[in-house]
N, C-alpha and C positions, 0 to 999 in steps of 0.2 A: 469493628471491621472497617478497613481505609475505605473512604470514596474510591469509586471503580472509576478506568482513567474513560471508559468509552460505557454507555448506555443505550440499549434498546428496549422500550416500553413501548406494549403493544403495537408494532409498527406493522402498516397495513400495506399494501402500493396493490393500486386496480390502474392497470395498463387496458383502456377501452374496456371489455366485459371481462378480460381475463384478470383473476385473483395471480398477482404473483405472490406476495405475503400475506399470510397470514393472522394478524394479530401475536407478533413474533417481540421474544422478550429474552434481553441476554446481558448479561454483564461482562465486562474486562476489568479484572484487577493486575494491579504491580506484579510482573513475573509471571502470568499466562499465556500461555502458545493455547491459542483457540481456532480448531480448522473445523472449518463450513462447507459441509461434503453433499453432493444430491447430484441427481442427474440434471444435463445439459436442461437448461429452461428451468429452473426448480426455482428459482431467485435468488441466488448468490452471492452472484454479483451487482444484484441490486437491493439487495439487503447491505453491503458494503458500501456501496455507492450513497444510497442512504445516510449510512452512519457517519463520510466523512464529508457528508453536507452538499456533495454533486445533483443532488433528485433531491425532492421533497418526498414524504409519507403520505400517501394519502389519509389516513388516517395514524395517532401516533406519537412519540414525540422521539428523538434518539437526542445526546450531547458525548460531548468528548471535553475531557479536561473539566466537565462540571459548565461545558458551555453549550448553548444550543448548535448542533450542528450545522443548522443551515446560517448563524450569525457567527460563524468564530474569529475569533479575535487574529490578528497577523501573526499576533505571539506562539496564540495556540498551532495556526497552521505550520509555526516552526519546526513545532514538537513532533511534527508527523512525517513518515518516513513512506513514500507511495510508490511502489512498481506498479501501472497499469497492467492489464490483461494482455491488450497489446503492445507489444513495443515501441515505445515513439520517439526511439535514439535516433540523432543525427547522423543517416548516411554517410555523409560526406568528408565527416570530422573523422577522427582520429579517437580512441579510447580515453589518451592523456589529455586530448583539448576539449572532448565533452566535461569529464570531471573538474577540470579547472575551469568550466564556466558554470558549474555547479558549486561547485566549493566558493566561488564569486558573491552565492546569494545567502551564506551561511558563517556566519561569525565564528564559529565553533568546529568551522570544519578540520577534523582531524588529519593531516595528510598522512603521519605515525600508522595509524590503523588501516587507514584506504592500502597502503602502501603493503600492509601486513598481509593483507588480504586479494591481493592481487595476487601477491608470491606464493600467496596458500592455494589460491582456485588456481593457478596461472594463465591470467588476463590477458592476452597480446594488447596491450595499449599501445602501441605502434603502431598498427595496423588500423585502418579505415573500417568503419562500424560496419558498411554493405558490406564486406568479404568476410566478419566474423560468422560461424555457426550461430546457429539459434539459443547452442547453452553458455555460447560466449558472451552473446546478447543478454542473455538474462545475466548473467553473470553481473557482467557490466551494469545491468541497470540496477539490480540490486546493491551493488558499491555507491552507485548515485544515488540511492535511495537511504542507506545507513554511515555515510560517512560524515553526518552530525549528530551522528548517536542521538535519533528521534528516539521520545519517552515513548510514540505508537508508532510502528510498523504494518503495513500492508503486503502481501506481495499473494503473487498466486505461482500456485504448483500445478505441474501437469504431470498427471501419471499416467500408468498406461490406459486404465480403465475409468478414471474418474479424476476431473479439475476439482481441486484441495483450493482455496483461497483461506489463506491463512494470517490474522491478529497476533503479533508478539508484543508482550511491551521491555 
């Protein structure tokens, strides 16, 4: 069986008296879509936040790429592709000037694919971030987040009844 690319072993997080996790244990292998479903407050997103080394475990240990999560390497963080929860697109830019200063911090940035994928969602990159919709916004940040084809993906989903945060590799 390969090394899984992200690990969670027994990972605990106590926020003052409240248990958010529970002694939580998960693997990601090559080619897994893994969603992490529960109600608002369940730990989630701090099960995630965990894994890609943002919070410590209270008790636990998590790694990515076979690295400890809270020490990884610049390399590793390369490999990783992150939409927050919230969006924390630049207002004031433009679609096409946030991605090109994205693509600025990434050797490997594909424009070929960015480019595929705007035509396929239909992205206004013209248009100034504040005036896009909310699924334009996501849209967008998910192009900023896969457009060096990270070996791990983040991103979260919002459906009608329940936020999906979802692992791809």
């Amino acid at each position: 069986m390969p090394e899984p690319l992200a690990a969670a072993r027994n990972v605990t997080k106590i926020f003052d008296s409240k248990v958010a996790l529970d002694s939580v244990s998960a693997e990601v292998f090559p080619g897994d879509i893994i969603g992490v479903l529960g109600k608002n407050g369940a730990g989630k997103t701090t099960l995630l936040e965990i894994l890609l080394g943002f919070s410590p475990p209270t008790r636990g240990s998590t790694s990515v790429f076979g690295e400890d999560s809270l020490q990884l390497s610049a390399a590793a963080k390369a490999r990783i592709g992150f939409v927050p929860q919230q969006d924390e697109l630049l207002g004031a830019l433009n679609g096409k000037q946030l991605l090109a200063i994205v693509a600025a911090f990434h050797a490997n940035w594909d424009c070929a694919f960015v480019d595929r994928l705007v035509a396929e969602w239909r992205v206004p990159l013209d248009r100034r971030i504040a005036t896009l919709s909310v699924g334009e916004r996501q849209k967008l940040a998910l192009l900023a987040s896969l457009g060096h084809h990270p070996d791990l993906a983040k991103s979260v989903r919002i459906t009608r009844d329940a936020v999906v945060r979802v692992l791809t590799t």
